[in-house]
C-alpha positions in Angstrom: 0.0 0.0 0.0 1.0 3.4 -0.8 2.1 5.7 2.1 2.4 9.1 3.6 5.6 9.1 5.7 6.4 12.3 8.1 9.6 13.1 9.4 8.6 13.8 13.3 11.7 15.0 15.9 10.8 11.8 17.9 11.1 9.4 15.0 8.3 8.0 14.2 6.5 7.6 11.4 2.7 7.6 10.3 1.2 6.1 7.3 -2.1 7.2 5.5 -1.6 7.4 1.8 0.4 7.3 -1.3 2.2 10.7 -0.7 5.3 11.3 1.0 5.3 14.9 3.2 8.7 15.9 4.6 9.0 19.2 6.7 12.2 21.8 6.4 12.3 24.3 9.3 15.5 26.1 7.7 15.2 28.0 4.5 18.4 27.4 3.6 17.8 23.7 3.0 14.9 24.2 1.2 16.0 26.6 -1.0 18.1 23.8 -3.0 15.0 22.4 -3.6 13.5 25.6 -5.6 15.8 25.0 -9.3 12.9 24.0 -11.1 8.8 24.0 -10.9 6.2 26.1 -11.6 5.9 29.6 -9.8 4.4 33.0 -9.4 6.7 35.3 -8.8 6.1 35.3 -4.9 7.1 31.9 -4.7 10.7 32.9 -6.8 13.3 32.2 -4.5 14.9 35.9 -4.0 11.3 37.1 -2.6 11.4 33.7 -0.7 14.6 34.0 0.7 14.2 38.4 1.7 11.0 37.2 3.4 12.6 34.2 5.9 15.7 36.4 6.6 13.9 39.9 7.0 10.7 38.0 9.4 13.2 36.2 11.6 10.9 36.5 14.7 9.1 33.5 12.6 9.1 29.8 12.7 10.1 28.5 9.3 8.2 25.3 8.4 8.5 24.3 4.7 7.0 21.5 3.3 8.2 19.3 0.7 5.8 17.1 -1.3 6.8 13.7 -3.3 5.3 10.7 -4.7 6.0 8.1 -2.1 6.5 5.0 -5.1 8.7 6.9 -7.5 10.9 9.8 -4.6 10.2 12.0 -7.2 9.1 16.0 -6.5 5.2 17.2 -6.5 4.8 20.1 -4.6 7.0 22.7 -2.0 5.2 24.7 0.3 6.9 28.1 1.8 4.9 28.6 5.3 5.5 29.5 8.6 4.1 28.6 12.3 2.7 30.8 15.0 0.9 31.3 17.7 -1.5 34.1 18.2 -3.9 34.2 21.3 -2.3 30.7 22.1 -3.8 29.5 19.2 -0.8 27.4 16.6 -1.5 28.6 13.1 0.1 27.6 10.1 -0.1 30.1 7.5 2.2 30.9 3.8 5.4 33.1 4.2 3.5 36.4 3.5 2.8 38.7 6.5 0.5 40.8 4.2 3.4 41.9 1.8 2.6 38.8 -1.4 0.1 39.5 -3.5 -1.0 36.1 -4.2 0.4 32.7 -2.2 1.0 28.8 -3.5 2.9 25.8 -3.8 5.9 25.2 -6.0 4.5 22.6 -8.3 7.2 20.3 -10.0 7.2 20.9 -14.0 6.6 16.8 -15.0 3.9 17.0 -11.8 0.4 15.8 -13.4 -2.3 15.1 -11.0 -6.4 15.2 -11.3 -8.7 16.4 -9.2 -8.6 13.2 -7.4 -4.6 13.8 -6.9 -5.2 17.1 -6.2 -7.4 16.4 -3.1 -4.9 13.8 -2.0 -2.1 16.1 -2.0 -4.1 18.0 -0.1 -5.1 15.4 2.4 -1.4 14.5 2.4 -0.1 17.6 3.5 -2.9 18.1 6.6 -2.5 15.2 7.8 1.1 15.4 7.7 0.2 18.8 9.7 -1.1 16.9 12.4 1.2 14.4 12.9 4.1 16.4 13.8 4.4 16.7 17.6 4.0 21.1 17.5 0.4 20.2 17.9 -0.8 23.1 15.5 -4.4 23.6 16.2 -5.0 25.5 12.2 -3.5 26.1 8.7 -4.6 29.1 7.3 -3.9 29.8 3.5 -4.9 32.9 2.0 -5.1 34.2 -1.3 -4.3 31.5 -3.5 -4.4 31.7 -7.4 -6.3 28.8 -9.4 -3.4 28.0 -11.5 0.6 28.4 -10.9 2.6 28.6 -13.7 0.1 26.9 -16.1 -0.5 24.5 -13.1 -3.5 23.8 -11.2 -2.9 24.6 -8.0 -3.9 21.1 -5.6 -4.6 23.3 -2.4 -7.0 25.2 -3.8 -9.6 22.2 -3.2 -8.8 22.4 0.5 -11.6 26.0 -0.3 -14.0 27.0 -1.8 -12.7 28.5 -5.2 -13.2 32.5 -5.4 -13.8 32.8 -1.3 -10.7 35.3 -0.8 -12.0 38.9 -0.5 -9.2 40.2 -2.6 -8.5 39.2 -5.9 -5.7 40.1 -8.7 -6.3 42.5 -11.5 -5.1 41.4 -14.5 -4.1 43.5 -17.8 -3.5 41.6 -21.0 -1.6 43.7 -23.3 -1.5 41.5 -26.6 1.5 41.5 -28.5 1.2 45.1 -30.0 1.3 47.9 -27.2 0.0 50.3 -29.6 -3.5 48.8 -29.6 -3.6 48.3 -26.3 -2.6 52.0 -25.6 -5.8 52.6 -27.9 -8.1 50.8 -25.6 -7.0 53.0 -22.6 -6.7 56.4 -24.8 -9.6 57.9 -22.4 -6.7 58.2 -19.4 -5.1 60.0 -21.8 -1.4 58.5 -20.9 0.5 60.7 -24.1 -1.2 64.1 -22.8 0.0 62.9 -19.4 3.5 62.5 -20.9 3.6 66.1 -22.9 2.9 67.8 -19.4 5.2 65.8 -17.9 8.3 66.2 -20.8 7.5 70.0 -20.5 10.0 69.9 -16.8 13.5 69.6 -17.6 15.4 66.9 -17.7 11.8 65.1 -17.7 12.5 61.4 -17.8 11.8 57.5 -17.2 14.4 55.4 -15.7 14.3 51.9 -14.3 16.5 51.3 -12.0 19.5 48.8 -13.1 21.8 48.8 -10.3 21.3 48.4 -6.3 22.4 51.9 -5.5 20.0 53.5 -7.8 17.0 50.9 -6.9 17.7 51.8 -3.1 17.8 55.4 -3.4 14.3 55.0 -5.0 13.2 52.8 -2.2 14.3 55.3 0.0 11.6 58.1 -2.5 9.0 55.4 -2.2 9.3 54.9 1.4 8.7 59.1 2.4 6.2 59.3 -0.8 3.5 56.6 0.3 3.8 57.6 4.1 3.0 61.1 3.0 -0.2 60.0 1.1 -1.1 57.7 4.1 -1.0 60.1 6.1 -2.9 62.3 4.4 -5.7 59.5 3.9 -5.2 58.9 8.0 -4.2 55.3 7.8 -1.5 53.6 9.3 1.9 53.0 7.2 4.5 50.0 8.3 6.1 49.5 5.0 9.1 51.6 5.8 9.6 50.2 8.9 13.2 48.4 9.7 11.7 44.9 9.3 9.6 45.5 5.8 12.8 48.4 4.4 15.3 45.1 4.7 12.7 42.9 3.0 12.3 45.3 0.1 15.8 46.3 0.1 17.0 42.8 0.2 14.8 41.5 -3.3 16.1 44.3 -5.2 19.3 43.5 -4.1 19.2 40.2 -5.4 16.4 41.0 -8.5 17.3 44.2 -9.8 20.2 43.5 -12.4 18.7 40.4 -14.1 14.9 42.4 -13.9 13.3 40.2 -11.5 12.9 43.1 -9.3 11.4 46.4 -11.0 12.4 49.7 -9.5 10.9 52.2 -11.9 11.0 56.0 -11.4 9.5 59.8 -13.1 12.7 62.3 -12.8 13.3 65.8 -13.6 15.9 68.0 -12.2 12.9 68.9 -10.0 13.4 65.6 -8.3 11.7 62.5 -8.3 8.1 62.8 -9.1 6.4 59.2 -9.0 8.2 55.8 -8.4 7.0 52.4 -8.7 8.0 48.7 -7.0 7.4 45.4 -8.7 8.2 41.7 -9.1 8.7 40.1 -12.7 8.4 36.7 -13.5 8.8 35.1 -16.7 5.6 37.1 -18.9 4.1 38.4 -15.8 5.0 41.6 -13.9 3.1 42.5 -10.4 3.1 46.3 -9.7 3.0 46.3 -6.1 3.7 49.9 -4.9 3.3 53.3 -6.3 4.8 57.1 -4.9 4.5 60.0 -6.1 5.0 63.9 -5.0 1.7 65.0 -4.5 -1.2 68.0 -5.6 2.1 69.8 -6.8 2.4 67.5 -9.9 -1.5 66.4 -10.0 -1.6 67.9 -13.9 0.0 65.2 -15.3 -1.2 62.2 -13.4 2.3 60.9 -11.9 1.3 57.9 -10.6 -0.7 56.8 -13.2 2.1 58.2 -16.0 4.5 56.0 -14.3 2.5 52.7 -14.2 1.6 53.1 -18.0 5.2 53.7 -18.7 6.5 50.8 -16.8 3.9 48.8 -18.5 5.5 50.0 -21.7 8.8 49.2 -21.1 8.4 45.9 -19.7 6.5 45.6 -22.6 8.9 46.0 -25.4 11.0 43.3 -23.0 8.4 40.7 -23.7 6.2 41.2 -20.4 2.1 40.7 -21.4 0.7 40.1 -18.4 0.1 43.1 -16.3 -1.1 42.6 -12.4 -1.7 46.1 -10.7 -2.0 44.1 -7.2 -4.9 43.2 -5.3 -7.3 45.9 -4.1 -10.4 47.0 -6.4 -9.2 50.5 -7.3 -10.8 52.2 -10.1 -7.8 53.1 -12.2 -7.3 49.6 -12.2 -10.8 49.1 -14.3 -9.7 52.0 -16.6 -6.1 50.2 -17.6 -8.4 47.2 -19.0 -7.7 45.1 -15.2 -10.3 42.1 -15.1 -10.6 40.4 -11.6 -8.8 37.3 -11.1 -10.4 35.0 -8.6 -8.5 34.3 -5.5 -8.9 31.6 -2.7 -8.6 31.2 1.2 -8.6 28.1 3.3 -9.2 27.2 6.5 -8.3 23.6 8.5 -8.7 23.2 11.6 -5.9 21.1 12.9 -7.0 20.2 15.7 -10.3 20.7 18.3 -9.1 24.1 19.2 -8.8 25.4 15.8 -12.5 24.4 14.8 -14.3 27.8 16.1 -11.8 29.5 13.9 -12.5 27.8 11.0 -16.3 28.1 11.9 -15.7 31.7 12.1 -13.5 32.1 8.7 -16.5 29.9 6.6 -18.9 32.5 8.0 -17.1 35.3 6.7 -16.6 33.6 3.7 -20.1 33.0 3.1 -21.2 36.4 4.0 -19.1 37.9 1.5 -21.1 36.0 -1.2 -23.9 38.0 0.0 -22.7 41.7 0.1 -26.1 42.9 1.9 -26.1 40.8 4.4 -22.0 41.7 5.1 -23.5 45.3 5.3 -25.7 44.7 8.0 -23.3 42.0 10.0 -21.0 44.9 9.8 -23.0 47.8 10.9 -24.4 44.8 14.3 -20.6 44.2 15.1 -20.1 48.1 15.1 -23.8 48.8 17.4 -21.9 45.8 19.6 -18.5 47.2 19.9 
């Protein structure tokens, strides 16, 4: 009989099914496992390896997924344990700063919906077999597909239950037409007012000093506009300015990481942050100066003009980050479905996953949300 065997740190092994589940708890050992397989470009290893070394007040816990008859790869899992209100969660390394979260699934990995669900299985009950006694596994916004891939923990959830979701621009191959479809944001007018400043320019960034200089722009620019908006800012802070810092060191001269920048002799009037992978880019922050420069659209200018360079580069697939943001409709976006899941681990994890389903549920039913939401504010 096929067989699920877990390492455990007193030895022992358990058996349930034809899939073997082996758990890492240093990222250095698991990143030799990362040469090959299907990703998004949260799952690459230089936004992998930032994320473990800049969140070192985490428990790594990577799991490593293989067919049990043939030793061969299916599946690696980036995650990390901890425990919040004494509860022992298992979650994906993300901490609120990847845009979508998955398993690295093997490139000759082929598996049904059947195999998907076992993989599944394999890897919660693996979960509770280790002797941490993790009460839930918590994985949030998970894309249907990874690389071309469909993604096997997605059928731990109900597909489409994440609030968020990606927005996803599709280009074609000739930038012309698609800056035709958008000519109502009127990008080139944009660009005239902008070109009028000297020394008006775009730049991407293709060094580390450069790409942490704009950082640094970034960093003061978005604090400035959340301020303004009231809300509270961390991504400056000395644990999330290493993270950053650390993937364009790594990504910036072979493009993986995209540090993109409007400059005059003025200064520096927008700046952008993404990740590339392959044919897809993910914008995931945007700066820029303020009311001053408000006449030609800054931070819209530089997203269209990142878009166009990455363009002529052979990028086509354009994600401007989760959140439903109208400028996002009005550069073409169309929602891409995302996924949560909830497992409860153990007895004590149950109510949580009660609770999670709920909200889940409710979200399918915006009304309903409305008024939960306006009785948990009467309550408070």
């Amino acid at each position: 009989m096929a067989f699920l065997s877990v390492e455990q740190l007193n030895g022992q092994v358990s058996s349930t099914s034809g899939i073997s589940v082996d758990f890492l708890r240093d990222w250095r050992q698991a990143a030799l496992r990362l040469n090959a397989g299907h990703r998004t470009a949260f799952q690459h290893g230089y936004w992998l390896g930032a994320w473990y070394a800049a969140f070192h007040g985490v428990a790594p816990l990577i799991a490593v997924i293989t067919d049990a008859a043939t030793a061969k790869d299916i599946a690696i899992v980036p995650m990390f344990n901890h425990t919040r209100r004494g509860i022992r969660i298992v979650e994906f390394a993300d901490l609120g700063v990847s845009d979508n979260n998955a398993p690295i699934v093997a490139g000759d990995a082929s598996f049904d919906a059947a195999g998907a669900e076992a993989i599944s299985a394999a890897l919660v009950d693996g979960l509770r077999a280790l002797p941490d006694r993790f009460d839930l596994l918590r994985f949030k916004k998970m894309p249907a597909y990874v690389g071309g891939k469909p993604n096997p923990l997605v059928s731990l959830g109900r597909s489409g239950s994440c609030s968020l979701n990606g927005n996803l621009v599709l280009t074609g191959d000739d930038y012309a037409d698609y800056q035709a479809s958008i000519k109502r944001m009127q990008m080139p007018r944009c660009w005239r007012v902008f070109s009028r400043h000297a020394g008006a320019r775009f730049e991407i960034a293709t060094d580390i000093a450069r790409a942490h200089e704009l950082l640094d722009v970034i960093d003061i620019q978005q604090q400035e506009r959340m301020q303004q908006l009231g809300l509270r800012f961390v991504l400056n802070d000395a644990v999330h300015g290493r993270f950053y810092r650390d993937v364009a060191r790594q990504g910036v001269a072979e493009g993986y990481a995209v540090i993109s920048a409007l400059v005059c002799d003025e200064g520096i009037v927008a700046t952008t942050f993404g990740v590339r992978y392959g044919a897809t880019y993910y914008l995931l922050r945007i700066g820029h100066a303020g009311k001053p420069w408000a006449n030609c659209s800054p931070g819209l200018l530089v997203t269209e003009r990142t878009m166009a360079a990455l363009h002529a580069q052979g990028v086509r697939r354009f994600d401007l980050s989760i959140g439903n943001h109208d400028y996002k409709r009005r550069f073409g976006a169309e929602p891409v479905p995302l996924t949560d899941v909830s497992v409860a681990l153990s007895w004590r994890g149950l109510p949580f996953v009660l609770r999670d389903h709920a909200a889940q549920g409710l979200r399918r039913h915006p009304r309903l949300a409305a008024l939960a939401a306006r009785a948990m504010g009467k309550a408070r």
